[in-house]
TIMI-2910 file (N, C-alpha, C, CB; in pm, 1 decimal, decimal comma, always signed):
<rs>
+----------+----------+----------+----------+----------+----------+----------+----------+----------+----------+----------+----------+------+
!      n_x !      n_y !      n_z !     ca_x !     ca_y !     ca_z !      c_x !      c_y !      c_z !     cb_x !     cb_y !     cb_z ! resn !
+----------+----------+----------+----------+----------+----------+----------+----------+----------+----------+----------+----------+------+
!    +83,7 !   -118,0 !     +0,0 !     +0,0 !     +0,0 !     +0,0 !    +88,1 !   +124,3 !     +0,0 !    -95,2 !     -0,1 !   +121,2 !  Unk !
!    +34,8 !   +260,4 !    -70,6 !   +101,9 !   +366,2 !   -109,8 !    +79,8 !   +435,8 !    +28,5 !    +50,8 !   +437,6 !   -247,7 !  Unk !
!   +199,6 !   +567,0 !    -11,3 !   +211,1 !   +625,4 !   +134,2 !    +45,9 !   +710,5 !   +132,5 !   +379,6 !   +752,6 !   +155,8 !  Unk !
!    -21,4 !   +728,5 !   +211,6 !   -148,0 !   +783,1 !   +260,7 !   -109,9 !   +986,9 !   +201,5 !   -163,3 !   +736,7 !   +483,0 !  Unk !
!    -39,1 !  +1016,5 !   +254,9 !    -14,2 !  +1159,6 !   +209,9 !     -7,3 !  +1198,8 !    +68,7 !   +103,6 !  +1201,0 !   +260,7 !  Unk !
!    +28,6 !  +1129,7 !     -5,0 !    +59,9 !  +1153,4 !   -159,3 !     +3,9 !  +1048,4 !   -244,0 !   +214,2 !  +1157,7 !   -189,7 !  Unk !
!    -83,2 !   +966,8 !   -166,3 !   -192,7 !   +850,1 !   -283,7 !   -340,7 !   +854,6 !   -202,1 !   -122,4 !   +627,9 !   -291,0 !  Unk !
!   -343,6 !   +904,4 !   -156,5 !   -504,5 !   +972,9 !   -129,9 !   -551,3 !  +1006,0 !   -234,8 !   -523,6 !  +1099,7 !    -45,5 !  Unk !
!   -706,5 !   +955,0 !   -278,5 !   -757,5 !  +1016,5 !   -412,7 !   -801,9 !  +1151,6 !   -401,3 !   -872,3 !   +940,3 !   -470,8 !  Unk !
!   -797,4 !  +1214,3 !   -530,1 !   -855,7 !  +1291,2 !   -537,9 !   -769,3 !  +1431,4 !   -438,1 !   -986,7 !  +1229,2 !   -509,9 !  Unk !
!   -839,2 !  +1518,1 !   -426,3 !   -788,6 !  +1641,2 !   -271,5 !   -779,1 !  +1637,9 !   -173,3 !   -838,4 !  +1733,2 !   -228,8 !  Unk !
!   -827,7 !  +1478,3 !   -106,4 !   -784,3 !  +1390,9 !    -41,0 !   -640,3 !  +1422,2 !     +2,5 !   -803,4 !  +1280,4 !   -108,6 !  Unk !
!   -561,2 !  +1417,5 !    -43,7 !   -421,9 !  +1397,1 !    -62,5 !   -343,6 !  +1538,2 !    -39,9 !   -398,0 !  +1336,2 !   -209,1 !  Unk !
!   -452,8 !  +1633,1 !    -79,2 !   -407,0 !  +1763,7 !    -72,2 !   -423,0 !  +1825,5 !   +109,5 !   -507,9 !  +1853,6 !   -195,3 !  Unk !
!   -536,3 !  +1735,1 !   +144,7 !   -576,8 !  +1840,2 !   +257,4 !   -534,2 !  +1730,8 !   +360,7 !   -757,9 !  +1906,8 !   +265,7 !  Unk !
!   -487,5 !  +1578,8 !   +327,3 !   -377,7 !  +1564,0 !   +447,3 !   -284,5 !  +1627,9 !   +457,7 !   -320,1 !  +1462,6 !   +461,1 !  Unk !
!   -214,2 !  +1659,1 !   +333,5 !    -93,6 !  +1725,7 !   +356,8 !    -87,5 !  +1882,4 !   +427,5 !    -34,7 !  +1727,6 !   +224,1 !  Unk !
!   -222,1 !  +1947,7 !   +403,0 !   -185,4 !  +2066,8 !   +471,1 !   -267,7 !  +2028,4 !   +599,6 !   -224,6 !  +2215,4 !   +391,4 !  Unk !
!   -322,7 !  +1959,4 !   +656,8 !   -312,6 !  +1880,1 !   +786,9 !   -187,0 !  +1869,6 !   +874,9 !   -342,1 !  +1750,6 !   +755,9 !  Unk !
!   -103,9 !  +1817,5 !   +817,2 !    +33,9 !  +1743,4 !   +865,6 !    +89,6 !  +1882,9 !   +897,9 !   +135,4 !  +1636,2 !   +739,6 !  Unk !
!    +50,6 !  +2022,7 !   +814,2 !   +105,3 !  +2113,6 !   +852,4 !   +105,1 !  +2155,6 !   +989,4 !    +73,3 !  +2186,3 !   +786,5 !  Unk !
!    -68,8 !  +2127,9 !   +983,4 !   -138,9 !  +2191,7 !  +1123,3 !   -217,6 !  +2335,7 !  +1034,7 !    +14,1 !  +2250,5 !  +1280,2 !  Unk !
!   -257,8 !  +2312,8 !   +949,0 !   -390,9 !  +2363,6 !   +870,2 !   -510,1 !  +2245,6 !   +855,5 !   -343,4 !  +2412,9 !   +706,6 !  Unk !
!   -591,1 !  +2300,1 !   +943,2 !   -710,3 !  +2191,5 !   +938,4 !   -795,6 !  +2262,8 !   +841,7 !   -795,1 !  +2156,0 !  +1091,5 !  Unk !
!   -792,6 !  +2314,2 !   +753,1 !   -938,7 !  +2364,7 !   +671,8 !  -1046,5 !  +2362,8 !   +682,3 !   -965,6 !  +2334,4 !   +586,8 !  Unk !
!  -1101,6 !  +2236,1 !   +692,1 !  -1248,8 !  +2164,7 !   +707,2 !  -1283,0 !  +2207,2 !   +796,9 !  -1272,9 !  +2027,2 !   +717,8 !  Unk !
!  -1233,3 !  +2205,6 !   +922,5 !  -1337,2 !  +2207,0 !  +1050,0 !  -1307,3 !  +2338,1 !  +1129,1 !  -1315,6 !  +2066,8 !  +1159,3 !  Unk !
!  -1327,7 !  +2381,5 !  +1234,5 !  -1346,2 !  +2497,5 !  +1292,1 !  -1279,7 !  +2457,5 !  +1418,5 !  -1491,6 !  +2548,9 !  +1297,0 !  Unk !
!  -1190,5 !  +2535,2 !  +1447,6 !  -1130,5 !  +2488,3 !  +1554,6 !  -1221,2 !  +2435,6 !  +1759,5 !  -1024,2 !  +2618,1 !  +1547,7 !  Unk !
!  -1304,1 !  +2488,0 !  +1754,0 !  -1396,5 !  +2461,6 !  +1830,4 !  -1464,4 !  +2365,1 !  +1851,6 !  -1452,1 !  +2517,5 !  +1820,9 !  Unk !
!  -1479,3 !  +2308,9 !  +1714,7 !  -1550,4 !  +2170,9 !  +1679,3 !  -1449,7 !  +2056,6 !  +1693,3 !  -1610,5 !  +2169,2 !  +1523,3 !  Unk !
!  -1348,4 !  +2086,7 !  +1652,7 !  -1222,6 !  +2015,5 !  +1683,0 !  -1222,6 !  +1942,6 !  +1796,8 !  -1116,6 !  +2098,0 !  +1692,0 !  Unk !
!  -1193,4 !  +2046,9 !  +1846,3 !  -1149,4 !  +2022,4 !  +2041,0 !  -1282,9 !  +1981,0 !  +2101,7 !  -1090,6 !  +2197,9 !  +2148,5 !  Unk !
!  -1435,1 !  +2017,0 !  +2047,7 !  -1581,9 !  +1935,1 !  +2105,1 !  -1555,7 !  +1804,2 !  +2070,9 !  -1739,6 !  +1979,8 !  +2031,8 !  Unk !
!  -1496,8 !  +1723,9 !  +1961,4 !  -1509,4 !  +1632,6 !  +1882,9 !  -1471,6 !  +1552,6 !  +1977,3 !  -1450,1 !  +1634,3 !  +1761,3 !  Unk !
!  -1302,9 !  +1560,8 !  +2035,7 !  -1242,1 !  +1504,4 !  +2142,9 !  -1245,4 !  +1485,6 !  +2286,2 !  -1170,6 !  +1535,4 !  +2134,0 !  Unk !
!  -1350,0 !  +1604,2 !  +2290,9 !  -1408,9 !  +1646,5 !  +2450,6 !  -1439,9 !  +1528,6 !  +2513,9 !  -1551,0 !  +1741,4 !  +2459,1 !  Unk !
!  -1512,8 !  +1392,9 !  +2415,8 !  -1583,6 !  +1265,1 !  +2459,8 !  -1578,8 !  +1157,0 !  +2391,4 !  -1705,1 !  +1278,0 !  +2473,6 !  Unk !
!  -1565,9 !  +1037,0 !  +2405,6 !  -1549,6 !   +968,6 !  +2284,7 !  -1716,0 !   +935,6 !  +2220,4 !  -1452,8 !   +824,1 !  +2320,2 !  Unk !
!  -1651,3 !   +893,4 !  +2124,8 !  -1786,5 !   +916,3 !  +2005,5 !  -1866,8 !   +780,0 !  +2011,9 !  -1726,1 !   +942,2 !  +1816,3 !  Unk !
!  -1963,5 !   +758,3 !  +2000,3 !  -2094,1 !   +619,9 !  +1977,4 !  -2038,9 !   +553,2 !  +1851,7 !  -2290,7 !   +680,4 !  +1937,1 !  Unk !
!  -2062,9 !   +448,0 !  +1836,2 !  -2072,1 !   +366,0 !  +1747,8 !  -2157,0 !   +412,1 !  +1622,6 !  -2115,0 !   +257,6 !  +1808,4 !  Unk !
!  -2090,2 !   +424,9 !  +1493,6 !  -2205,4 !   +489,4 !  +1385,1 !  -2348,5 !   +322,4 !  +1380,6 !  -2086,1 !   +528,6 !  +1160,0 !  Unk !
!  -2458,0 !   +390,7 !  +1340,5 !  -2509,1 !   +265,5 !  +1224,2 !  -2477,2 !   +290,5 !  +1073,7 !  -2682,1 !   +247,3 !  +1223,6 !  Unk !
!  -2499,6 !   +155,7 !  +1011,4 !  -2435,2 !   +158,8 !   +908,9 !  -2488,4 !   +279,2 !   +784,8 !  -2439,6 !    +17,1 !   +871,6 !  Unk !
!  -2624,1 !   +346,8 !   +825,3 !  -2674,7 !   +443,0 !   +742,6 !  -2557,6 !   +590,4 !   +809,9 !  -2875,4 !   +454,5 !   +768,3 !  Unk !
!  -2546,8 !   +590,4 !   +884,6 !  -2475,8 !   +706,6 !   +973,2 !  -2300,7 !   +691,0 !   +909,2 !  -2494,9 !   +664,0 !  +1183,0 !  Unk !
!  -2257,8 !   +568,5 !   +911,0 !  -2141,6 !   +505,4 !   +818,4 !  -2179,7 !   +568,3 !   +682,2 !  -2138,9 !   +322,8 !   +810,8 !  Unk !
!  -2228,7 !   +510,8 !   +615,3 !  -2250,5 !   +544,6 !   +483,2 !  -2264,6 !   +747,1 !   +456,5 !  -2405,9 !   +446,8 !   +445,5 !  Unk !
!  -2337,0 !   +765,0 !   +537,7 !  -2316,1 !   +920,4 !   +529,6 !  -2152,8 !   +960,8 !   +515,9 !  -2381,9 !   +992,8 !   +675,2 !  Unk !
!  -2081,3 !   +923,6 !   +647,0 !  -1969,2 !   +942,5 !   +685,7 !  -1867,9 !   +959,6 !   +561,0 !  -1942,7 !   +839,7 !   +775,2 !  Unk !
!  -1920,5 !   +843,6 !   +465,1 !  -1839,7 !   +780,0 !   +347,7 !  -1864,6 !   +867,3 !   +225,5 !  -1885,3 !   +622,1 !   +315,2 !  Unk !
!  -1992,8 !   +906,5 !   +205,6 !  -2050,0 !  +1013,3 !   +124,4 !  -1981,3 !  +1128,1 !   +132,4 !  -2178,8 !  +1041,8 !   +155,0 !  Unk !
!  -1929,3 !  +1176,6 !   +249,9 !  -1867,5 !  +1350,5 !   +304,6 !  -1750,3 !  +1318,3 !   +250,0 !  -1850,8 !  +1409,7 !   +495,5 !  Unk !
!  -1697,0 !  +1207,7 !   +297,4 !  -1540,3 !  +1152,4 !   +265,5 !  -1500,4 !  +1189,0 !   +103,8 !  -1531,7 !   +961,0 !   +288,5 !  Unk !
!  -1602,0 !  +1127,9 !    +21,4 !  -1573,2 !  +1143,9 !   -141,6 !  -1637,9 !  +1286,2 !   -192,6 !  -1652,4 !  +1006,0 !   -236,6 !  Unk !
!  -1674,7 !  +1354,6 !   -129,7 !  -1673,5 !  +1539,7 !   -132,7 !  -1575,9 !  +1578,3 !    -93,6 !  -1768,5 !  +1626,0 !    -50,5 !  Unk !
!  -1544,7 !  +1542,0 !    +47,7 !  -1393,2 !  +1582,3 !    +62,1 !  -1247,2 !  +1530,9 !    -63,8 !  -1360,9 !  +1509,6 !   +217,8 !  Unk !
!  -1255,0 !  +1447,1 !   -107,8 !  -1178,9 !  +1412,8 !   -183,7 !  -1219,4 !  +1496,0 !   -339,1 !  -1181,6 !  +1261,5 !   -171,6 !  Unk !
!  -1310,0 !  +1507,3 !   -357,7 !  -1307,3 !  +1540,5 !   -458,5 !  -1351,3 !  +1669,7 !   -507,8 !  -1348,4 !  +1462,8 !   -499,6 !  Unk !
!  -1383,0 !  +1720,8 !   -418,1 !  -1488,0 !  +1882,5 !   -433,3 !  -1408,8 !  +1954,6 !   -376,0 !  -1651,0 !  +1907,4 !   -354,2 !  Unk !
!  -1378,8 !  +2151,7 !   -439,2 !  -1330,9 !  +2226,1 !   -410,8 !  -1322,2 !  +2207,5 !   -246,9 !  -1382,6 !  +2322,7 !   -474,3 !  Unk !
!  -1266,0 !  +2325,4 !   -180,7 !  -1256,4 !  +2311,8 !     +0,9 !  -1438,3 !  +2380,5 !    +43,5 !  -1076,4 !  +2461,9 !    +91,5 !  Unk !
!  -1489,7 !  +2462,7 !    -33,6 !  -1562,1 !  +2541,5 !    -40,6 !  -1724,2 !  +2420,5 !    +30,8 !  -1543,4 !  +2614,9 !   -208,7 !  Unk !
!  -1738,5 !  +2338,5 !   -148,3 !  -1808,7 !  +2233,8 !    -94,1 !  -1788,6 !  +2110,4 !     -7,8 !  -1845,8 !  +2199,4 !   -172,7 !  Unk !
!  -1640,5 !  +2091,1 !     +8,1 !  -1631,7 !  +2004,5 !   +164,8 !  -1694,6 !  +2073,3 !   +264,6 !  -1479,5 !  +1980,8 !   +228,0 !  Unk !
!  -1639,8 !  +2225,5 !   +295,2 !  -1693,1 !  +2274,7 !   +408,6 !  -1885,1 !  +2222,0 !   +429,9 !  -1660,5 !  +2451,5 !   +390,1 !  Unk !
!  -1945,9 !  +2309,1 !   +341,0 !  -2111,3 !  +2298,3 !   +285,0 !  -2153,4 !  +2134,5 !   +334,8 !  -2126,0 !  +2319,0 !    +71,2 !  Unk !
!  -2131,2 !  +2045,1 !   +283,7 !  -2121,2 !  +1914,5 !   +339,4 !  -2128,9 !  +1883,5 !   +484,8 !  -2010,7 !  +1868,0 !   +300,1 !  Unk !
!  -1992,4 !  +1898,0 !   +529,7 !  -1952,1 !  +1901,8 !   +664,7 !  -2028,2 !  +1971,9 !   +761,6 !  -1834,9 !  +1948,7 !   +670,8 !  Unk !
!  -2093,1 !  +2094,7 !   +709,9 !  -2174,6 !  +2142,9 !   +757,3 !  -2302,8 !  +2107,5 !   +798,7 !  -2173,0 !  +2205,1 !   +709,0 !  Unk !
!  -2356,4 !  +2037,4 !   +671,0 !  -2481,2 !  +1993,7 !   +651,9 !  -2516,4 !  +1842,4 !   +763,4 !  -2488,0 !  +1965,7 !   +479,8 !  Unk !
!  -2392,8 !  +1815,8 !   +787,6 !  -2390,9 !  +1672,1 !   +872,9 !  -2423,1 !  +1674,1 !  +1034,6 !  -2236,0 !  +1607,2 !   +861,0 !  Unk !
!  -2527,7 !  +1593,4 !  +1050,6 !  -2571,2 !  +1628,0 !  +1219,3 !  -2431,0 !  +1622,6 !  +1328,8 !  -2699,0 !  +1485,0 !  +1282,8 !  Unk !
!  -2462,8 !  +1680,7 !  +1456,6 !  -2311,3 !  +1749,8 !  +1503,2 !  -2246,4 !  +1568,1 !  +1542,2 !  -2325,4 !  +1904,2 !  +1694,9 !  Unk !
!  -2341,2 !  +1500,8 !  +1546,4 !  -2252,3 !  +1327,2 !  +1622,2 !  -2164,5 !  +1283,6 !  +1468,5 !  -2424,0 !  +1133,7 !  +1682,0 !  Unk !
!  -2166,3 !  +1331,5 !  +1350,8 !  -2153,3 !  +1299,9 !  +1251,7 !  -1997,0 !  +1344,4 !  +1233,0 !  -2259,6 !  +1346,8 !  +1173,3 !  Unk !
!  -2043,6 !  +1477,2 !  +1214,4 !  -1895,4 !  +1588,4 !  +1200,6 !  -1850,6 !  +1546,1 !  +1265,9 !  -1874,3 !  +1734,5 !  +1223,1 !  Unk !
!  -1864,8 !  +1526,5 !  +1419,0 !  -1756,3 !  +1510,7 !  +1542,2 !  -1671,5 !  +1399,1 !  +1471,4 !  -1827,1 !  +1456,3 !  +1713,2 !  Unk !
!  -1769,0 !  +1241,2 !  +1456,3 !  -1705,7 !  +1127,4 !  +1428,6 !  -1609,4 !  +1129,1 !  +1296,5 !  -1809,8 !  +1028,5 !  +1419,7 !  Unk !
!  -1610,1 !  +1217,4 !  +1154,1 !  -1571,4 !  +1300,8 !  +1073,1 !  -1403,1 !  +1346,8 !  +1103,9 !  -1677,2 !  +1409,7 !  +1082,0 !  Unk !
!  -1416,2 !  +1408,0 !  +1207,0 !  -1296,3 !  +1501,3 !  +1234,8 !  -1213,2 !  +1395,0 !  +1332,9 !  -1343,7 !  +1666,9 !  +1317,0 !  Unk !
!  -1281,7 !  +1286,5 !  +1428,6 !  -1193,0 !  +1170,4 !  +1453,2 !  -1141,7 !  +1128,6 !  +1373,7 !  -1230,1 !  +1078,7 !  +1497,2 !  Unk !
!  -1213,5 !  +1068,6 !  +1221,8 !  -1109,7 !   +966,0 !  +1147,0 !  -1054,7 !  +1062,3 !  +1143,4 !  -1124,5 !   +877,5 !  +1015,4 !  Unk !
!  -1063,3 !  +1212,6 !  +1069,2 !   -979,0 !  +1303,9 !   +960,7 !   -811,0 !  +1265,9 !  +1042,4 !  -1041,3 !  +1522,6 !   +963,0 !  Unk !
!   -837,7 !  +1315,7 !  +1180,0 !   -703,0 !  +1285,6 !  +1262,5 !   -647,6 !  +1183,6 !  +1252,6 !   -707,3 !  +1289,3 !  +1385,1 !  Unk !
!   -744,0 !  +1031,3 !  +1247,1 !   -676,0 !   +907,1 !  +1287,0 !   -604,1 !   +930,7 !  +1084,6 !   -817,2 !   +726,7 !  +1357,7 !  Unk !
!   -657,8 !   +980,0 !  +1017,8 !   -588,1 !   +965,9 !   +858,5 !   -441,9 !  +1041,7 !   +897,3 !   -694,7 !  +1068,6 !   +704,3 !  Unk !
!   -486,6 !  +1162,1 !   +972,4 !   -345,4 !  +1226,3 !   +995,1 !   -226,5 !  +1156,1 !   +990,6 !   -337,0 !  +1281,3 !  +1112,7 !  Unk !
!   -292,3 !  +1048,5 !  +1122,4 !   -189,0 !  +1009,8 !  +1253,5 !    -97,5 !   +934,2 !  +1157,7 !   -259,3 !   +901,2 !  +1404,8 !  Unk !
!   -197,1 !   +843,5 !  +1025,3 !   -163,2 !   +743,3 !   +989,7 !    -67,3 !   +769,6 !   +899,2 !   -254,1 !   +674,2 !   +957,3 !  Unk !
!   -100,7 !   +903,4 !   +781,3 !    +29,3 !   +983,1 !   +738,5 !   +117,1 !  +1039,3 !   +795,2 !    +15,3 !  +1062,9 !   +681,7 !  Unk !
!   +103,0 !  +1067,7 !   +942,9 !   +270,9 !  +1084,7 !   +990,1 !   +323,5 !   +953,2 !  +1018,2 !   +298,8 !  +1178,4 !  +1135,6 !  Unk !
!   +337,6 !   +864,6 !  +1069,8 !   +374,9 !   +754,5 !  +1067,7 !   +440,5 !   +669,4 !   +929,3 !   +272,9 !   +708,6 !  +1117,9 !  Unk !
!   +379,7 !   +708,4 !   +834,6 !   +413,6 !   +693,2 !   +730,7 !   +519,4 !   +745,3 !   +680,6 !   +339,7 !   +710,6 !   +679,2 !  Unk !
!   +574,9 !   +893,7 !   +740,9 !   +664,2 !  +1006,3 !   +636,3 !   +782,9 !   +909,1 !   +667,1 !   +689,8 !  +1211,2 !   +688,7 !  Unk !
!   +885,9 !   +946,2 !   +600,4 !  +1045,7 !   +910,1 !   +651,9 !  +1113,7 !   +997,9 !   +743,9 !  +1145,5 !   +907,3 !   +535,3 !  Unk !
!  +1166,4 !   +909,6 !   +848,7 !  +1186,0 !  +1041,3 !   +892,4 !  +1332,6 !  +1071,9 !   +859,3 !  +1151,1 !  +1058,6 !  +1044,0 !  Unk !
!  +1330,7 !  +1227,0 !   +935,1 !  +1432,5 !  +1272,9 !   +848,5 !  +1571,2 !  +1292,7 !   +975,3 !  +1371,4 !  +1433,6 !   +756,3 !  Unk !
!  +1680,7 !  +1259,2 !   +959,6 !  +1780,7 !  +1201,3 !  +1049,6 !  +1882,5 !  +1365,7 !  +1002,8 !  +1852,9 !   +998,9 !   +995,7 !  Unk !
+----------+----------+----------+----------+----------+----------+----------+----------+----------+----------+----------+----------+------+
</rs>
């Protein structure tokens, strides 16, 4: 499997990387830090499938309509949203080389 930072489809790929910066785009810093405040419920699989829907806007739609999306998603949604977005983070730093 390819490194996560630079084979992400789509803008995907773009907005881990300015992630890794510590530019979160998508989310609002407030929502951020609510997201983590508690841990999150178990999705159902219609609540999944949403999740998965935002995911391929995010990948593929300007930042403009990720935001609009993200927006549109009830707040247990976004929260669970901005968990993976991090756990994708975590998984592209782990990934980089590091540098000696």
């Amino acid at each position: 499997m390819g490194n996560l930072e630079s084979e992400a489809p789509g803008l995907l790929s773009v907005r881990v990387r300015e992630g890794l910066c510590g530019h979160h785009l998508l989310f609002p810093v407030d929502e951020i830090r609510a997201a983590f405040a508690s841990p999150g419920a178990a999705l159902t699989k219609e609540q999944a499938s949403q999740l998965g829907e935002a995911l391929v806007v995010i990948a593929r739609e300007p930042i403009s309509a990720a935001r609009d999306t993200i927006e549109a998603l009830p707040a247990a949604l976004r929260s669970a949203l901005i968990r993976l977005y991090f756990r994708l983070l975590d998984r592209a730093a782990r990934e980089r080389p590091e540098i000696h």
